[in-house]
N, C-alpha and C positions, 0 to 999 in steps of 0.2 A: 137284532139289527144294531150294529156300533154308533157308537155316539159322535156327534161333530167333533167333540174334544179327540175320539182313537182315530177318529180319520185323519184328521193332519198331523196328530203323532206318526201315524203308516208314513202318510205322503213325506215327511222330515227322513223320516229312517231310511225309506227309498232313495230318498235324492243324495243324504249323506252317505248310500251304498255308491252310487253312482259318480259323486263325486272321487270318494277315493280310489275306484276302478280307472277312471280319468288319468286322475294323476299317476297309479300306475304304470300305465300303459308310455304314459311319458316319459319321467322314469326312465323305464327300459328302450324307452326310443334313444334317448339320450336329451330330450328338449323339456324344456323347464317351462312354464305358463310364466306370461309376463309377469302375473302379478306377485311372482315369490321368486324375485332377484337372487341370484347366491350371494351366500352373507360375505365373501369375500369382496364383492365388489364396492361396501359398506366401510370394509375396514382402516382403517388410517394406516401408514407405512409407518414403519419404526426409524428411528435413527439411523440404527444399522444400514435397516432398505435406502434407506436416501443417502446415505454416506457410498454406498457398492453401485446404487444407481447414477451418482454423482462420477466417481471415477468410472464408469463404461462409458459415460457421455465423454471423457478426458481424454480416455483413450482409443473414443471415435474419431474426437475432434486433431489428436497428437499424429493422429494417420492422414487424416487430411494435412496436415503443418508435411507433414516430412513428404503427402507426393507435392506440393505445391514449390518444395526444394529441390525433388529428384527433375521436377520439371526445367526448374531454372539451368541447374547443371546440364539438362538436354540441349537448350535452347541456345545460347553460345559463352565462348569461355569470359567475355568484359560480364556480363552479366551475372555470372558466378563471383569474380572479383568486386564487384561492385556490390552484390551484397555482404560477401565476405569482409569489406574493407567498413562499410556500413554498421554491421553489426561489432564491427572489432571497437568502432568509434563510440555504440552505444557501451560498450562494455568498459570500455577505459571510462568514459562519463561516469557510469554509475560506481566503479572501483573509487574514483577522485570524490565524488559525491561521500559516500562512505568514510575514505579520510578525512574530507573534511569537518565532519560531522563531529568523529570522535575526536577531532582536534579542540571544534568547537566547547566539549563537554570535557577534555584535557586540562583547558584552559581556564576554565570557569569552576572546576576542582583545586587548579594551582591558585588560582586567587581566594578560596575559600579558605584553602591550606597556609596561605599567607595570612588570612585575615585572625582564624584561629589562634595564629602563632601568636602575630602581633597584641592579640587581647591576654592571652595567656603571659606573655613576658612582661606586658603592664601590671599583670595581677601580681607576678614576681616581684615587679620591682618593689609595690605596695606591700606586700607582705616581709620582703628584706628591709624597707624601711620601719615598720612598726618592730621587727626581733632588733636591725642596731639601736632604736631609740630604747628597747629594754635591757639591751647587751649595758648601755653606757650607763644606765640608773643603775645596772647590779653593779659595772667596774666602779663607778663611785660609791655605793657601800661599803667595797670592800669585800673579803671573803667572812665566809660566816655570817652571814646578815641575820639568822636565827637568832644566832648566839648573840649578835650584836643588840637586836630585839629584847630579848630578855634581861638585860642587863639594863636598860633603859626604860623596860615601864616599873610603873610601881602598883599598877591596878592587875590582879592574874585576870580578872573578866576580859579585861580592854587585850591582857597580852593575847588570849585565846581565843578571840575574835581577830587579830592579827596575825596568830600563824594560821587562821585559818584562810585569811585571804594571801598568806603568801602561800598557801599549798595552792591556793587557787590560780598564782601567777604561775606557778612552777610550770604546774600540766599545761597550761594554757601556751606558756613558752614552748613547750613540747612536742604540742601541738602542732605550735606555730611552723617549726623547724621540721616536723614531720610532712604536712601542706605542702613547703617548701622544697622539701625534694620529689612530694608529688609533683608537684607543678614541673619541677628540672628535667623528672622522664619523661612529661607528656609533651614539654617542649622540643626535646631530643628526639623523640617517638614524629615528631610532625617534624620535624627536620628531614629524618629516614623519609618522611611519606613524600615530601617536596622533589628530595631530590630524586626519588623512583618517578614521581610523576612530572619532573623535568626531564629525565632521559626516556620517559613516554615519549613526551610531546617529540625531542628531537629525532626520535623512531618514526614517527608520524610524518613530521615535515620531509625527514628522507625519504618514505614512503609517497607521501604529495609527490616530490618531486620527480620519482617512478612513474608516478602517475601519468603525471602531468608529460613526460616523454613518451610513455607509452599511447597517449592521446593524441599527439602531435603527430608521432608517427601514421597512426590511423588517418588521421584528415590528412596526410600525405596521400597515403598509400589511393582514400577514396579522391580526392583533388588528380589525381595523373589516370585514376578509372576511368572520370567521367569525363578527362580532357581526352582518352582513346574513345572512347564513345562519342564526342562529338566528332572527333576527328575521322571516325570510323561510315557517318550516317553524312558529312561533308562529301567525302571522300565517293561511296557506293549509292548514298542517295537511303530509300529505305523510312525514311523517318514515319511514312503511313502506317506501312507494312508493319514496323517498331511498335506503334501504337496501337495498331489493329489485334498486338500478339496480345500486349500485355492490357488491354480490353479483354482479350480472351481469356486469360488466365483468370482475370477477378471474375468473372463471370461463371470459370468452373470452381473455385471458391467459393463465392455464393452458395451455387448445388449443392457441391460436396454437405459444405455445414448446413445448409435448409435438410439435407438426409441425415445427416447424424442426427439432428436433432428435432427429429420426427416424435423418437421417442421421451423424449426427457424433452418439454414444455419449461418455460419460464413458470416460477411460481404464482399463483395468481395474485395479482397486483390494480392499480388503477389503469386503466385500458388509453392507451399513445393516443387513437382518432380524435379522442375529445381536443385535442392540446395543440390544433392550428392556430399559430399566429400568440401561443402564447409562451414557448419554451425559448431560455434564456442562450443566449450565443455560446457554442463550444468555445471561444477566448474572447476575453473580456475589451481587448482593442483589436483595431486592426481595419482593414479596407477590402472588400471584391474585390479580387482580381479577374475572377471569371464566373459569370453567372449559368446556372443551369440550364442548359441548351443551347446554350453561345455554339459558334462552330470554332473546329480546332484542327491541324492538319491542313488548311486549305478550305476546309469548310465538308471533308468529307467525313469528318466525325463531329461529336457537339459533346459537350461536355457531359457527366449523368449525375454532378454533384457540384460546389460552389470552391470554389479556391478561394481564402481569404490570407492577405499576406501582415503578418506582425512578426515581433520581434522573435529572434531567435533563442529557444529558452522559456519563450511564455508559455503559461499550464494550459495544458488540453482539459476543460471538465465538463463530464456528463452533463446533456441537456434530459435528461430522464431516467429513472433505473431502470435496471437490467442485469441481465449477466453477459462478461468478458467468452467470449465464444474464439477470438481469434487474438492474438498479438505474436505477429511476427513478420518478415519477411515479403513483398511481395513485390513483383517487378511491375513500373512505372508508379508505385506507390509507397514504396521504400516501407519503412516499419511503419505498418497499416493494426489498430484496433479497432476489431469490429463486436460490438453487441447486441445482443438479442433482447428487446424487450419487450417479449411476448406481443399474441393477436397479429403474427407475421411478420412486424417490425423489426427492421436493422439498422444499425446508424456506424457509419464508417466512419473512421477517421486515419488518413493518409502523409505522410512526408513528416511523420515525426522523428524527432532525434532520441527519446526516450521513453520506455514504456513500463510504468510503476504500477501495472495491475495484472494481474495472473488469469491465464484460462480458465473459467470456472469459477473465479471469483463474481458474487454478487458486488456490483456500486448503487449510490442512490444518489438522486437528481444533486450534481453538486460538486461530487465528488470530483478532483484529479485522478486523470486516467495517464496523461503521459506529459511530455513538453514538445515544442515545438520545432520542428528542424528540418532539413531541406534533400531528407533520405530520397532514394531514389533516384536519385542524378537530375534532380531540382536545382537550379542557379539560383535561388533567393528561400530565406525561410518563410513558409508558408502552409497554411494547415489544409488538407481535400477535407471537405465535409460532404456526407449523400447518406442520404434516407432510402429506406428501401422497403418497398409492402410488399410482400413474396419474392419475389425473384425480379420485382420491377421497380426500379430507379423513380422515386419521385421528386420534386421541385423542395431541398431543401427551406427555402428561404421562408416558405407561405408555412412553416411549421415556428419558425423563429417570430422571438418576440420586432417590432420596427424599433429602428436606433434614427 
């Protein structure tokens, strides 16, 4: 008869048969038991994975940008122009921005190069003054001071301790005169650099002044768009119908990017719900113009974000991190950035004149995201701000910090 101890060895052996029969059978089923996950699911992505994963979301998102254009082009030709003339204004802005900058750092080079020189030609002069005051002690010895030396003492210790500090002066003059024409190239040498980096600078300001025409032009070109577009909705009426399109547009915007970016999520971060009532103003001054849900049209639309009006120029910055998911183009919102920061959150930002942050770039709460301007065929500069949890527009305001 077996002992208690080979009977639960049997019953162990048995179950461990029965076990791996199980698994198995699974196995070939093609189904895995919960409790032994594939190790893949485990694994962390490489660099690589997130750099290839990163551009498919860019070049999901770069297809929604170009139908949200092929759209405009549809819808009628002032609205083509009016982006066209829009974006030509951002582009000269930021071409001037650019000159200005290096003019900045031109400038601040030429005065270093002045400053350089200036300290350099005072060392000159000190140094030409200590070789005349040894020039005029040798022309009053005379020539042969050696000679003259020797002649005159009567101790050879004392003489030999005296030519040794006239060898001492000699080199030292030699020296001196050597220094001396160091110093004359390196002052010439910064002359060369002045004057290449004065005919920068007047490269620069000719360029500003390109600039600054090619700008001008722009806010023409969009100034006579938006006086046909009014003229246009005086004229036919329409201004609902106008708002109801371009309502519709941002709304298949929205979609499009909520589906692109189904698959590539926000990195996980601090979660937006917690952060009612305590995230700082997308610009630092400014006044409502229009509060969320006001009516607009007549009263058959209402607004689905806050319009706040300041100066024109002031920085647009994140009220939260994220990543840049949109900047560009969008009718009734002129150059509009829209970020994702993650747990379904959006936050728009509408009617700017310049946008300083790239699709797919990461911001964090703080950052400048653009400036402020009155794109879209807006009569005053003024920023749209709207929050958005899925696909639905929430009350801006009750997320911002009270002023």
């Amino acid at each position: 008869m077996p002992s208690p101890l080979s009977s639960r060895l049997l019953r162990l052996r048995r179950w461990r048969r029965a076990r791996w029969a199980a698994l198995a059978v699974a196995v070939a089923l093609g189904v895995l038991p919960a409790a032994l996950p594939a190790a893949s699911s485990s694994a962390k992505p490489t660099p690589a994975q997130k750099e290839a994963e990163l551009n498919r979301l860019n070049a999901r998102i770069d297809k929604v940008r170009k139908s949200v254009n092929a759209d405009v082009e549809k819808r009628d030709k002032l609205s083509t122009q009016l982006r066209d003339a829009e974006l030509g204004v951002q582009a000269a802005k930021q071409g001037l921005d650019s000159i200005r900058a290096q003019r900045i750092q031109s400038e601040a080079r030429l005065v270093e190069l002045e400053q350089e020189k200036a300290a350099r030609e005072k060392e000159l002069d000190g140094e030409r003054s200590a070789l005349e005051g040894e020039l005029r002690a040798a022309y009053f010895n005379g020539r042969a001071e050696e000679l003259k030396l020797l002649l005159n003492q009567q101790d050879p210790a004392a003489f030999g301790r005296m030519l040794a500090y006239y060898g001492y002066f000699g080199r030292a003059r030699a020296e001196r005169i050597q220094s001396i024409r160091d110093k004359l190239e390196h002052v010439a040498l910064l002359r060369e650099k002045i004057a290449a980096e004065t005919a920068r600078l007047q490269d620069l300001e000719a360029q500003q002044a390109k600039e600054l025409g090619a700008l001008r032009a722009a806010q023409n070109h969009r100034a006579r768009t938006v006086t046909a577009i009014d003229q246009q909705i005086k004229t036919r009426g329409g201004e609902l119908e106008r708002l109801q399109s371009q309502a519709a547009a941002l709304e298949k915007l929205i979609a499009d990017l909520r589906k692109a970016l189904e698959s590539a999520p926000v990195a996980k971060q601090a979660p937006f719900e917690p952060l009612k009532g305590k995230l700082p103003w997308p610009v630092q001054q400014g006044r409502v113009l229009a509060h969320f849900g006001d009516p607009r049209a007549g009263g058959s639309l209402h607004w689905q974000g806050m319009l706040i009006g300041t100066e024109r120029g002031a920085r647009v910055r994140a009220p939260f991190a994220g990543r840049v998911v949109y900047g560009d183009w969008l009718p009734g919102m002129g150059l509009m950035i829209v970020i994702d920061h993650g747990g379904g959150y959006m936050s728009l930002y509408g009617h700017t004149e310049e946008i300083f942050r790239k699709v797919g770039e990461n911001v964090a709460a703080g950052d400048v995201i653009g400036a402020v301007g009155d794109s879209g065929g807006h009569n005053e500069p003024a920023l749209y701000f709207e929050v958005r949890r899925g696909r639905e527009p929430v009350n801006p305001e009750i997320w911002l910090q009270r002023r």
